[in-house]
C-alpha positions in Angstrom: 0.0 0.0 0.0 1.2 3.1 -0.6 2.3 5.7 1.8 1.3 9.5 1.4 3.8 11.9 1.3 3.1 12.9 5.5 3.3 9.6 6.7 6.5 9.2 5.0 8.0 12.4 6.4 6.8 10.8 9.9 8.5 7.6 9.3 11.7 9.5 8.2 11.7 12.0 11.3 11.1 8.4 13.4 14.2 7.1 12.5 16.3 10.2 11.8 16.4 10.7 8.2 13.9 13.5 7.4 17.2 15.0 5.2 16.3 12.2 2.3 13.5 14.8 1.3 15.4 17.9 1.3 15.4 18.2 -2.4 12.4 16.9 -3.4 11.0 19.5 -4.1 13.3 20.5 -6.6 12.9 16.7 -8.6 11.3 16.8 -11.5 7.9 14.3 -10.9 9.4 11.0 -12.0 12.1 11.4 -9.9 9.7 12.6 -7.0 8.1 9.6 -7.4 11.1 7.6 -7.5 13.0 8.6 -4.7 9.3 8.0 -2.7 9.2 4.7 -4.2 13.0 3.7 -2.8 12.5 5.3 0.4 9.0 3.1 0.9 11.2 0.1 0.1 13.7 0.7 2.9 14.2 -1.9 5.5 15.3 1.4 8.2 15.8 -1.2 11.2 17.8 -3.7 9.0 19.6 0.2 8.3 20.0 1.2 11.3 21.5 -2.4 12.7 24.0 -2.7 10.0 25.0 0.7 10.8 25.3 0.0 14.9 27.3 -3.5 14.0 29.8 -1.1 12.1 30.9 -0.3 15.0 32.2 -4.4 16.6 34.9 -5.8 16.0 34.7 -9.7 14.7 35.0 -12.3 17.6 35.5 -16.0 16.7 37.9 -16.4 19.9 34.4 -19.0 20.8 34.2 -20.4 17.7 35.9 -23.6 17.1 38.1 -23.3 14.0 39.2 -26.7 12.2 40.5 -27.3 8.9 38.3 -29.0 6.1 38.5 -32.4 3.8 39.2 -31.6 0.3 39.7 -34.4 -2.5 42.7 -33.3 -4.6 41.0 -33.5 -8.4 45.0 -34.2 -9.3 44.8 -37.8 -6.9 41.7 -39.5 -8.0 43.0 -41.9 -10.0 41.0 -44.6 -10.2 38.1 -43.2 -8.6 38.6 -40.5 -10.9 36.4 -42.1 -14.5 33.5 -43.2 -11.3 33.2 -39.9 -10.3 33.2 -38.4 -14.0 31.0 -41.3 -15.1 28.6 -39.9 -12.3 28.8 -36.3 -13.0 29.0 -36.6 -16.6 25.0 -39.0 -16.6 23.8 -35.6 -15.0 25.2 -32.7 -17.7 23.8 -35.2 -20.4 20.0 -35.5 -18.5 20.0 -31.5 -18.6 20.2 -30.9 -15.0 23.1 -28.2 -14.9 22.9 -25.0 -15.2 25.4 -21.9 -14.9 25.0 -18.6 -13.2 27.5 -15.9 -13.9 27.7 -13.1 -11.0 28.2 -10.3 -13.3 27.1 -6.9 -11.5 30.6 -5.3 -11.8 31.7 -2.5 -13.9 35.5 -2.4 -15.2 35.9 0.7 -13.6 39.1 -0.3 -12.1 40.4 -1.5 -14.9 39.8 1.8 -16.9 37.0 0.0 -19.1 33.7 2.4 -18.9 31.5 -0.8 -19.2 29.8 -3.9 -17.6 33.3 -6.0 -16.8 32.0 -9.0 -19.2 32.3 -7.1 -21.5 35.9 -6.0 -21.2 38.2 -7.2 -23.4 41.5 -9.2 -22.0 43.7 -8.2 -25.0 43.5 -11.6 -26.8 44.1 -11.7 -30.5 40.7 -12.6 -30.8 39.5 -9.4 -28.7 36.7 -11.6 -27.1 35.1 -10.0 -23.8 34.6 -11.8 -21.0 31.0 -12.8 -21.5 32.1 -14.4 -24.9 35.1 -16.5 -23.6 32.6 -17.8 -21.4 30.0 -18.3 -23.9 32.7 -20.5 -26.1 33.1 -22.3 -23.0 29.6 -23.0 -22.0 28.9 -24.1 -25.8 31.8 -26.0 -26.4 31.0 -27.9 -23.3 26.8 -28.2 -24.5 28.1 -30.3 -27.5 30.5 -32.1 -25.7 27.4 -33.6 -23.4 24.5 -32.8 -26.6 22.8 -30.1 -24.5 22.2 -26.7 -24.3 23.3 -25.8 -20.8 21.0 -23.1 -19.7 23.1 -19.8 -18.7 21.7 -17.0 -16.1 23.5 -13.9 -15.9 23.3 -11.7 -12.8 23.6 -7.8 -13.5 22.6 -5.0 -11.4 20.6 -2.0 -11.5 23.7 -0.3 -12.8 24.5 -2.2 -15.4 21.7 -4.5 -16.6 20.6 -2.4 -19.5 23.7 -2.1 -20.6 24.4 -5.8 -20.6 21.2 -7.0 -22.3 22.4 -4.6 -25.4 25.5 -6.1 -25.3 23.9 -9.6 -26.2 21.5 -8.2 -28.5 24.0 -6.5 -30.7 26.0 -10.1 -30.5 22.8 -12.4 -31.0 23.2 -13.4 -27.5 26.1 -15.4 -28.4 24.4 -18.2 -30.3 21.9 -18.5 -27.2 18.4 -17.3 -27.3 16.6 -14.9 -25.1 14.0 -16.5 -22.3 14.6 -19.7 -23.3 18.8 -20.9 -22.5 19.9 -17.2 -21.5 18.4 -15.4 -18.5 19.1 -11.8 -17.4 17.9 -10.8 -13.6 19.0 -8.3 -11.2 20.5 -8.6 -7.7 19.6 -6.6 -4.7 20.6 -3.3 -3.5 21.1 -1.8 0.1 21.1 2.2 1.1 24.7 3.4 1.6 25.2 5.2 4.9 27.5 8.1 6.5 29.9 7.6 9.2 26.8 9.2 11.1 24.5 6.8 10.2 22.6 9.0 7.7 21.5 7.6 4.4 23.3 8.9 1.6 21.5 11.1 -1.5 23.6 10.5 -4.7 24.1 13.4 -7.6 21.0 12.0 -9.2 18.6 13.5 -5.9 17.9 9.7 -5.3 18.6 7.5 -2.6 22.1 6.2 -3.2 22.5 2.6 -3.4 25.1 -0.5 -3.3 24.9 -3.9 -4.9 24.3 -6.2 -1.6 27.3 -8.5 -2.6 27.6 -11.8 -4.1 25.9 -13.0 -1.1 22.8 -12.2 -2.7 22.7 -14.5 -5.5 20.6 -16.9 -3.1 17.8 -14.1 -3.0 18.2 -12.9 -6.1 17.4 -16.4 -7.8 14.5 -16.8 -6.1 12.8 -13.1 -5.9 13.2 -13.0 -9.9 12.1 -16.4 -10.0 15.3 -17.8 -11.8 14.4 -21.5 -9.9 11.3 -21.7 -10.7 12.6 -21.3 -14.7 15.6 -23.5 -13.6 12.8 -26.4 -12.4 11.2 -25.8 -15.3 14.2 -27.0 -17.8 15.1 -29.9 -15.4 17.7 -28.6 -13.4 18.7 -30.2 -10.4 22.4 -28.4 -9.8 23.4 -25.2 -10.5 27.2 -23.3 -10.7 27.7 -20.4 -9.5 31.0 -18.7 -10.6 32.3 -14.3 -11.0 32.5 -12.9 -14.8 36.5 -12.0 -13.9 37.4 -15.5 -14.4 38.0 -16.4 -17.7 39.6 -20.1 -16.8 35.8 -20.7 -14.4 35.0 -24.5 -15.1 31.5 -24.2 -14.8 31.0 -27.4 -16.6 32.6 -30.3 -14.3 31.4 -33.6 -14.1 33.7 -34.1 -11.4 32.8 -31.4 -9.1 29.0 -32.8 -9.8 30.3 -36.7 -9.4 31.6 -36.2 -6.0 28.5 -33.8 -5.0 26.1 -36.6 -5.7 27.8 -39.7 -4.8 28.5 -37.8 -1.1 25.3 -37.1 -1.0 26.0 -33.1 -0.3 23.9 -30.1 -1.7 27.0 -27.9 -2.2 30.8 -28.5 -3.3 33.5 -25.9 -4.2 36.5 -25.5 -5.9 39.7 -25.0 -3.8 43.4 -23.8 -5.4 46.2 -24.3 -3.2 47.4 -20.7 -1.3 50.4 -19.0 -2.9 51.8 -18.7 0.4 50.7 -18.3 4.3 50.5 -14.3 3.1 48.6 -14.9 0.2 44.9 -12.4 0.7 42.4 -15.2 0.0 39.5 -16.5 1.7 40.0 -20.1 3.3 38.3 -23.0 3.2 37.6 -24.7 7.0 35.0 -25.4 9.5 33.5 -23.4 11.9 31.9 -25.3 14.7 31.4 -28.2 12.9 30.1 -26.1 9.6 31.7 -25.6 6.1 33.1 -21.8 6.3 35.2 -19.8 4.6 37.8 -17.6 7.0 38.9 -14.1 5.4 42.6 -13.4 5.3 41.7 -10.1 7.5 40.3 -13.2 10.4 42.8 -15.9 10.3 45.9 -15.7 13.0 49.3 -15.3 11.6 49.8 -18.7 13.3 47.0 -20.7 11.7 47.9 -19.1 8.6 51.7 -20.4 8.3 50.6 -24.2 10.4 51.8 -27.0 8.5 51.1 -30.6 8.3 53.5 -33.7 8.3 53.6 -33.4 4.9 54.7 -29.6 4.9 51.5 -28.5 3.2 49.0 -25.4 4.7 46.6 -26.6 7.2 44.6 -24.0 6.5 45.8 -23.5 2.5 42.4 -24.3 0.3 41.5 -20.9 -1.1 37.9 -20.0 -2.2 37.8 -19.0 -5.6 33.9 -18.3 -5.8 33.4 -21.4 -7.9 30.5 -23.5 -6.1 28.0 -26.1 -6.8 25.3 -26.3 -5.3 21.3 -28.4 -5.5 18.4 -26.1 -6.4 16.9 -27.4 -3.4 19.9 -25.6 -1.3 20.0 -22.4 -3.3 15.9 -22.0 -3.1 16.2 -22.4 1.0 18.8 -20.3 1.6 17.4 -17.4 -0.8 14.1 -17.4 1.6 16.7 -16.9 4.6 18.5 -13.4 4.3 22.5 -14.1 4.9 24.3 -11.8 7.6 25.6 -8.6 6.1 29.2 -7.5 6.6 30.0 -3.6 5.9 32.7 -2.5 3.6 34.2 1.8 4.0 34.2 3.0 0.7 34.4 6.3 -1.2 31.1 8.2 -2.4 30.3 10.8 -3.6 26.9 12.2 -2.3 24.9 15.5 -1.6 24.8 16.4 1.6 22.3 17.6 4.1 22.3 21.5 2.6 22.6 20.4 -1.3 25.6 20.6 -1.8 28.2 18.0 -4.0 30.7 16.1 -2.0 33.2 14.5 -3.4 35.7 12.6 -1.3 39.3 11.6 -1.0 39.1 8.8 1.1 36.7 6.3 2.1 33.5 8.0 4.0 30.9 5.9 3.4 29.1 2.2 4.7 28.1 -0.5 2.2 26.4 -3.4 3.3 26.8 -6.9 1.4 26.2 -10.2 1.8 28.8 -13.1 1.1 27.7 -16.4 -0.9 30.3 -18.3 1.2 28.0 -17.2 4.8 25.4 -19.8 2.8 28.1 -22.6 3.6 27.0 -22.5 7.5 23.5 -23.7 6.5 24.9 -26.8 5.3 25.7 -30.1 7.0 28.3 -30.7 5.3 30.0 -29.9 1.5 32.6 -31.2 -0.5 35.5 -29.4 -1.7 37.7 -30.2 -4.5 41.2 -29.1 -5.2 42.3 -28.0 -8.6 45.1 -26.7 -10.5 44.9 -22.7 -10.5 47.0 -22.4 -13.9 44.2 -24.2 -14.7 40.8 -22.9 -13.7 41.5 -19.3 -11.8 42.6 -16.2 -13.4 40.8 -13.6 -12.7 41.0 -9.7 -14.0 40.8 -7.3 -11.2 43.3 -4.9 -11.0 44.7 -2.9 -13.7 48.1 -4.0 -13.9 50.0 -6.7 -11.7 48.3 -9.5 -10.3 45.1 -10.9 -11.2 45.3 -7.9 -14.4 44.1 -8.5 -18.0 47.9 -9.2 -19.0 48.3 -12.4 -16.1 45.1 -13.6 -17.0 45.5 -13.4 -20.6 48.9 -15.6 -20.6 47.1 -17.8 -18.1 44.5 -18.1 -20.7 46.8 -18.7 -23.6 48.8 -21.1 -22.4 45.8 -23.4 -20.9 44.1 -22.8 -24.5 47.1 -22.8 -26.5 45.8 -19.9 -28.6 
């Protein structure tokens, strides 16, 4: 129902942020009626507790910390063809399908778009969307299917995306039927004050919620019930920036089934105890990753007998998991963590602010929070020359130029 304009002054002034209608009366009437329609939308006590939890620090000093099984994909051996045997029966019934997290712009790598659509520097010039589009259709013929392919965007960049497929025929794939486009959430950003910020458009300025809301996002746009439509029974989820992602891998899906898990993920082997990756491990008897920024220098370099990391399997945001797993957990919001970031914003008298360091909340959810739902998951260690090279910084590591020798050399192109 909606509000009038009164009552939602009153529920501003109730919870302190009567300054999101300071310029309204300057909007013109679409964006009057847009900026009511965001602020009617606003969880203000989910706000307002993300804000306050700003403020703690992360305690795990009562949570029991253990390291993980993993089966190293490079060990098999002969369990190896049972496993693929398993996996591969399920790609060729059509129950597989791939999401690609793509919300990102290449802002940071100087690219003005959507980051699939960046271009690596191959001879080839390929974006990111169609080196994974090769892939996915390689791999259809390879099992005789078409293996369905939903792409997440954001508010920011959907448009933009879908015009990108248009103008390239959607890559061979076709519109509502194998390729689906949908939207993930977004959350208010806030001051160091609390206050909701107003971006330069006079709206309410807002943050993708992480990759943490894939869950939700699959289920509010109804991508399950599509994906249960088609047949699927397991779904990959994998980021746009990796142009090695194996999101076709009858292994990953043999040792899902035959342990009789709803999720699995890929692991790659640390660098080194420094290395700034999320870990794989268990947290009070739960799958979990642990951030670089919450692991003790001292679990961080512990060895085993056989001098490897205890805690060494990296996350590389390549996970499998049952539709019946992904449609719980998108009916049960994950925790938010809070990230300081720059933004520019209008402040309380109108005026442009534009800042030179971080001044600003945004609130996202993490995919790998989902893990704690689960009994139990199986992880499987791969080769990263192999399966992770991602493009996120302009130049050094993880940059177009590492990832495009990375991709070259697995390719041979």
């Amino acid at each position: 129902m909606e509000q009038s304009l009164e009552e939602i002054k009153w529920k501003l002034n109730k919870y302190k942020q009567g300054h999101l209608l300071n310029g309204y009366e300057n909007l013109p009437e679409n964006k009057q009626k847009a900026l009511l329609d965001q602020i009617q939308n606003i969880d203000f006590e989910l706000i307002d507790s993300l804000y306050k939890r700003t403020k703690k620090e992360l305690d795990l000093s009562n949570d029991k910390i253990e390291p993980i099984e993993y089966v190293d994909k490079l060990k098999l051996n002969g369990y190896y063809k049972g496993l693929e045997n398993t996996g591969r029966k399920a790609i060729e019934a059509g129950k597989l399908a791939a999401v690609t997290m793509a919300g990102g712009q290449g802002t940071r790598l100087g690219h003005s778009g959507p980051k699939g659509t960046f271009d690596i520097g191959l001879d080839s010039h390929k974006s990111l969307f169609e080196l994974l589009s090769d892939y996915l259709k390689e791999e259809g013929k390879k099992y005789g299917v078409v293996i369905p392919w939903f792409i997440m965007t954001s508010e920011e960049n959907n448009d933009a995306t879908v015009e990108y497929f248009a103008k390239h025929r959607f890559f061979g794939y076709e519109k509502d039927k194998n390729i689906f486009f949908f939207k993930q959430g977004e959350l208010p950003m806030v001051d160091t004050e609390g206050r909701i910020l107003i971006g330069e458009d006079g709206l309410v300025k807002e943050a993708a919620n992480g990759h943490g809301g894939i869950f939700e996002a699959l289920v509010k746009n109804k991508m399950t019930d599509k994906m249960r439509e088609l047949g699927v029974e397991w779904i990959f989820i994998g980021g746009v920036d990796n142009c090695l992602v194996k999101m076709v891998d009858p292994i990953l899906m043999g040792i899902a089934i035959e342990k009789h898990v709803t999720a699995a993920g890929k692991s790659i082997v640390k660098a080194n105890p420094e290395e700034k990756v999320g870990v794989f491990c268990k947290k009070n008897g739960k799958p979990y990753v642990i951030e670089y920024s919450e692991i003790s220098q001292e679990m961080a370099e512990k060895r085993d007998a056989n001098g490897e990391l205890v805690y060494g399997e990296s996350h590389i945001l390549c996970n499998l998991f049952n539709i019946s797993a992904v449609e719980r957990m998108g009916h049960t919001p994950l925790p938010y963590h809070s990230a300081f970031k720059k933004a520019t914003y209008i402040d309380v008298d109108g005026h442009k602010v534009v800042p030179t360091g971080p001044n600003a909340f945004k609130f996202e959810a993490f995919l790998f929070d989902a893990f704690g739902e689960l009994d139990d998951m199986a992880i499987l260690r791969v080769k990263r020359e192999e399966e992770f090279a991602p493009v996120k910084n302009a130049t050094g590591v993880d940059s177009p130029e590492t990832a495009r020798e990375l991709y070259k050399k697995f390719y041979n192109v």
